[in-house]
C-alpha positions as CSV (number, residue, x, y, z in Angstrom):
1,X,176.1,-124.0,67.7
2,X,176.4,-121.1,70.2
3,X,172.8,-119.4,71.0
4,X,173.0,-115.9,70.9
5,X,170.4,-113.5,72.9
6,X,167.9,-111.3,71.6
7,X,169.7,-108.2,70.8
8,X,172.4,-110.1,68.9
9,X,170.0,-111.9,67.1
10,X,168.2,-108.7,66.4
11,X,171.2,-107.0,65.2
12,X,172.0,-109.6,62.5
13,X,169.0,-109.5,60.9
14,X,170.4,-108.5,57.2
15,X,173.8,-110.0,58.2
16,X,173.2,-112.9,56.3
17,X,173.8,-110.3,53.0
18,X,176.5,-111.0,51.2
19,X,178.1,-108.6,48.6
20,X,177.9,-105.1,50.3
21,X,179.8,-102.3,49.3
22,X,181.9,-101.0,52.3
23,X,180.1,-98.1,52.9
24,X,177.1,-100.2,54.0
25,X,179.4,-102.6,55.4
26,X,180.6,-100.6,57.9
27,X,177.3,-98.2,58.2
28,X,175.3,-101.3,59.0
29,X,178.0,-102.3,61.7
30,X,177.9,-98.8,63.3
31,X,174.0,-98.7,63.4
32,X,173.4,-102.4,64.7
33,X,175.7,-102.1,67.4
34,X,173.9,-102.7,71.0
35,X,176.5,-103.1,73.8
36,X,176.6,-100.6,76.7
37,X,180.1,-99.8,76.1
38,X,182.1,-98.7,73.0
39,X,182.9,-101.3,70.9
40,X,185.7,-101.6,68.8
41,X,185.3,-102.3,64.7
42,X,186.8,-104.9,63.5
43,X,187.9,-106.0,59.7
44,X,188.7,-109.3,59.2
45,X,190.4,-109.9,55.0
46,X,190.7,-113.5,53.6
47,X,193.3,-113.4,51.6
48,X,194.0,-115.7,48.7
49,X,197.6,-116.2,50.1
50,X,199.6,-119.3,51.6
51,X,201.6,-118.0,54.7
52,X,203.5,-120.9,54.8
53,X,205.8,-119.3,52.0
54,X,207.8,-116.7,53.6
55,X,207.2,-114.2,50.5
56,X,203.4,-114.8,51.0
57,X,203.7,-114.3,54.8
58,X,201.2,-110.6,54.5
59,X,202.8,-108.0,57.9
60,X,202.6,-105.0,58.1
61,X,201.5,-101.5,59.6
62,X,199.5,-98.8,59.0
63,X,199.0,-95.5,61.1
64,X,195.1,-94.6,61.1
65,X,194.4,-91.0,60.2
66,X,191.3,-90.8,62.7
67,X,193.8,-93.1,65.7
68,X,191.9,-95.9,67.2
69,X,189.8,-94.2,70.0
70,X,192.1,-95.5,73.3
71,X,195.2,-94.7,74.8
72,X,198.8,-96.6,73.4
73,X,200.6,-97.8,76.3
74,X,204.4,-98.1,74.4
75,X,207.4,-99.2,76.3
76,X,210.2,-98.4,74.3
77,X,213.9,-100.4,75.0
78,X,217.0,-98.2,73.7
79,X,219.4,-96.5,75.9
80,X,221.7,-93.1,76.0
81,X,220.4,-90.4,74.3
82,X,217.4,-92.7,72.5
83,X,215.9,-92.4,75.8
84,X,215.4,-88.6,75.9
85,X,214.3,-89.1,72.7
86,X,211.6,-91.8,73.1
87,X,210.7,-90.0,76.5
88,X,209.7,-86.6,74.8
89,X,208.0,-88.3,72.1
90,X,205.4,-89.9,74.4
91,X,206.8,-93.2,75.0
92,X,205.2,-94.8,78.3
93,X,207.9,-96.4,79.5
94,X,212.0,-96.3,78.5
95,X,215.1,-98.1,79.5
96,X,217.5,-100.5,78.3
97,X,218.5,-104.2,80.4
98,X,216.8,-102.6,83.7
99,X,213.5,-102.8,81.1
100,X,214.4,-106.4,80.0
101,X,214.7,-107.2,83.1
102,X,211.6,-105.9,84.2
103,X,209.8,-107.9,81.6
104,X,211.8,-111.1,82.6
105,X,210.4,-110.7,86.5
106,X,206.7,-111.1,84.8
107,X,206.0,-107.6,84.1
108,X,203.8,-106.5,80.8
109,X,201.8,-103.2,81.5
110,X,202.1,-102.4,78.1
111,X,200.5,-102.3,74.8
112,X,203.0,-101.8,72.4
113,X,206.9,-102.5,72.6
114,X,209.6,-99.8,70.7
115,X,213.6,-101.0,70.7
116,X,216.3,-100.0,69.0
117,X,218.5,-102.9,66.5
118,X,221.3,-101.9,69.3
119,X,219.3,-103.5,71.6
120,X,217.7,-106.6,70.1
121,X,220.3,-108.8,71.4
122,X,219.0,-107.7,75.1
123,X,215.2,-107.4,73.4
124,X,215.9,-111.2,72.4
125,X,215.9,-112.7,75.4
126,X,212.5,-111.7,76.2
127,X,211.3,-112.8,72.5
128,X,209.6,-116.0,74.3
129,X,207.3,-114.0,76.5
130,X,206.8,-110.7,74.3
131,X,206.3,-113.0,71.2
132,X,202.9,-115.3,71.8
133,X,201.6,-111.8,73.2
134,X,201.9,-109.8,69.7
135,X,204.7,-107.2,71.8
136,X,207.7,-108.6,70.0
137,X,209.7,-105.3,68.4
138,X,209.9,-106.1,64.5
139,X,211.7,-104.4,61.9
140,X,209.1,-105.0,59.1
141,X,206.4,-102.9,61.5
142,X,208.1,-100.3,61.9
143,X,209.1,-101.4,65.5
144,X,212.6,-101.5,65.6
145,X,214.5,-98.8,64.3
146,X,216.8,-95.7,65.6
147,X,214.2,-93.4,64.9
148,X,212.5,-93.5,68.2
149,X,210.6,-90.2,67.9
150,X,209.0,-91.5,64.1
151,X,208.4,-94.4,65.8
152,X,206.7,-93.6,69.4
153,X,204.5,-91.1,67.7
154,X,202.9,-93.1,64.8
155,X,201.9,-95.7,67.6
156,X,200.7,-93.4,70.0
157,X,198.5,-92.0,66.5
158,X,197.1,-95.0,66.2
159,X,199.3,-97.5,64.7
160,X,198.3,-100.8,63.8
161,X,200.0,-104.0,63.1
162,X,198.8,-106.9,61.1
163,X,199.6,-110.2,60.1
164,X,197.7,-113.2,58.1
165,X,196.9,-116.2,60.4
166,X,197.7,-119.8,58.7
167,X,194.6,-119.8,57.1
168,X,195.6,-116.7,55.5
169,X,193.3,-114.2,57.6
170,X,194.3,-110.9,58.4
171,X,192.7,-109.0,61.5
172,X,192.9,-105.8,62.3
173,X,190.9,-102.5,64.2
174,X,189.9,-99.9,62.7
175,X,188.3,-98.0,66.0
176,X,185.9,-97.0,68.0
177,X,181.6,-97.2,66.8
178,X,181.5,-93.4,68.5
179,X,184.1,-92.4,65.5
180,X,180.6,-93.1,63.4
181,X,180.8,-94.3,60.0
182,X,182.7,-90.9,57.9
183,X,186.0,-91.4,60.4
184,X,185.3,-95.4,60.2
185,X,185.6,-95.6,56.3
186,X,188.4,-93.3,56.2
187,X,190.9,-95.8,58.8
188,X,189.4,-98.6,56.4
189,X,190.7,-97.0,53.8
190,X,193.7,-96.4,54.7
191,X,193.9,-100.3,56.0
192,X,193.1,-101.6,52.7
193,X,195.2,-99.1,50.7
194,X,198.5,-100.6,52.6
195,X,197.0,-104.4,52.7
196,X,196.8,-103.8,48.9
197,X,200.4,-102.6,48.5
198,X,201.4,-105.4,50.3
199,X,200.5,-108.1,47.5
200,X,203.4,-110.6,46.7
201,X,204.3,-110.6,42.9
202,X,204.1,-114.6,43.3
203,X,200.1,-114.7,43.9
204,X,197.9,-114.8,41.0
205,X,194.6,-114.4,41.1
206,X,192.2,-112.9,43.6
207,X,194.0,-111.5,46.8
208,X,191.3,-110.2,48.6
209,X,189.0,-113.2,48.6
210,X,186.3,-112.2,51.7
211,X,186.2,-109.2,53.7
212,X,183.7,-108.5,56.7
213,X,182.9,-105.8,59.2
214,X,182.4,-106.8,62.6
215,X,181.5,-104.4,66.1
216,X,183.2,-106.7,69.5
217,X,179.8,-107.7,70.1
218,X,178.1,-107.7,66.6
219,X,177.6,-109.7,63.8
220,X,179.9,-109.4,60.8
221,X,178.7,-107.8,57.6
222,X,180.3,-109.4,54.6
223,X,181.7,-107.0,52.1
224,X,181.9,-107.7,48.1
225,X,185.7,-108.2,48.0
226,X,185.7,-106.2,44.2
227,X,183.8,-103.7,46.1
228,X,186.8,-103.7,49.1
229,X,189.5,-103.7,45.9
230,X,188.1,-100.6,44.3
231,X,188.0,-98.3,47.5
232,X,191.2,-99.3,48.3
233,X,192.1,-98.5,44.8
234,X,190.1,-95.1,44.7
């Protein structure tokens, strides 16, 4: 097993707890964090799912009411008057094949990726290299639609995507430890109200089986999933 230094092993003392509410959860996260820089919280929901059926497969998107604490580089492929569009609504980066082919030549200076169905065919081409890296435009995100402005602006907000792993686990941010705990719980929320809606009619039984809270550099903090059901439910 890894060892981990002093102030990691210091902040996981209680981490071993199982069965926290979130509140706690995510208070204990915020007050155990010890890196010099900002971390980022993370939420990470096993869910009693099998991805490997394509109506089980859990994707989706959620826009954060309190953001996620860092700038949204978004490149957005559409072209004629989509571009005006996408360029007064904040988008990074806009054009049509030139941006294809920009992508092609090895560039990627971008966090997010925007297109238009118009210009999936192009978008397509690219698939291999946008893919692995999470930038792949998709229609079930939000991602690729006509409504550039809608579109440009939820992701500069604070948009997030998700999307279960094989094993079934979903990960996703929910910001920054500087939003403190109040702003914290109110993007979990909202994460677990959407991962909620999401359930497929074909699973029975528990759908959120384990939930944790985790800071970049932290230990998680392991959150009764009945707990995680019923804020997402209040």
């Amino acid at each position: 097993m890894p060892k981990h230094g002093k102030k990691y092993r210091k902040a996981a003392e209680g981490a071993e707890v199982t069965g926290l509410t979130v509140e706690t959860a995510v208070k204990l996260a915020v007050e155990k964090a010890y890196a010099k820089f900002d971390e980022t919280v993370d939420i990470a929901i096993n869910l009693g799912v099998d991805p490997k059926y394509s109506d089980q497969m859990i994707r989706g998107a959620v826009t954060l009411p309190n953001g996620l604490g860092k700038e949204v580089i978004v490149a957005c492929f559409c072209s004629g008057e989509k571009e005006a569009e996408a360029k007064a609504a904040g988008a990074d980066f806009v054009g049509g094949e030139d941006l294809v082919e920009k992508v092609k030549e090895g560039w990627l200076d971008f966090d997010k990726a925007i297109a238009t169905p118009d210009m999936m065919a192009k978008v397509g081409l690219i698939g291999r290299v946008l893919g692995p890296r999470g930038l792949m435009p998709n229609a079930k995100t939000g991602t690729v639609t006509f409504d550039v402005t809608k579109a440009v602006s939820e992701v500069k907000a604070g948009r997030v995507e998700f999307k279960v792993d094989k094993a079934g686990v979903l990960h996703a941010p929910i910001g920054k430890v500087s939003f403190g705990a109040d702003k914290l719980l109110e993007n979990f929320k909202s994460l677990l109200e959407t991962v909620n809606k999401l359930k497929p009619s074909s699973v029975k039984g528990t759908y959120m089986k384990a939930v944790a809270v985790a800071t970049t550099m932290g230990p998680g903090f392991k959150v009764d999933p009945l707990s995680a059901r019923k804020y997402a439910e209040s």
